[in-house]
N, C-alpha and C positions, 0 to 999 in steps of 0.2 A: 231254760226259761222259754216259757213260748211268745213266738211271733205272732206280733195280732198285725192288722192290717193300718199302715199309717204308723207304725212303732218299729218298724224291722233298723233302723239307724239306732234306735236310743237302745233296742234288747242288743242287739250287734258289739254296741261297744260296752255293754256292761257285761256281756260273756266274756269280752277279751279283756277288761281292763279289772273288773269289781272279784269275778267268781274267785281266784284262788286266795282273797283276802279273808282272814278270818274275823266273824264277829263276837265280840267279846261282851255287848252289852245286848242279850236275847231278852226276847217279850220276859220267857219266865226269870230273868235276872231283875228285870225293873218293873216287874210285878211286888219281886217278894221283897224290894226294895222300898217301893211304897207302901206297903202294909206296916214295913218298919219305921217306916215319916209317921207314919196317920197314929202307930201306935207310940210315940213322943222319942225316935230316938233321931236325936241332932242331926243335920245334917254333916258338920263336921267329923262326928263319927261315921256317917255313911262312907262319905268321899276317905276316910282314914281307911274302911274296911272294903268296900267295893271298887275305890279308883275315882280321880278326882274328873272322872268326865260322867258323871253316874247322877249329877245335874240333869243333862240333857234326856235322860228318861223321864223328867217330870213337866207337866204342863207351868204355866203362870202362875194359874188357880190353885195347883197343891202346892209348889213350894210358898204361895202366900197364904195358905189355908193351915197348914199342919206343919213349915217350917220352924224351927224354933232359932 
């Protein structure tokens, strides 16, 4: 990660504390997630088949827009 000027404390400790975490919820995982919302499938199906943190990909507006 690069160091900008005024950020070398917050990149510093996300090198040593965040890097070797893995991320399980990627842009294209709660992309093809909300295509699946918008196209009518339940939320409780999602959280059954992608993991029940799979919420937190969506804004206010879509889970009030196309949740069912």
């Amino acid at each position: 990660m690069k160091k900008f000027k005024g950020y070398q404390r917050e990149s510093h400790l996300f090198d040593n504390n965040c890097q070797a975490m893995d991320i399980h919820y990627t842009q294209q995982r709660c992309q093809k997630s909300l295509k699946a919302l918008i196209l009518g499938t339940t939320m409780a199906q999602l959280k059954a088949t992608q993991g029940p943190l799979i919420e937190q990909c969506f804004t206010e507006n879509d889970i009030k827009n196309f949740s069912k």
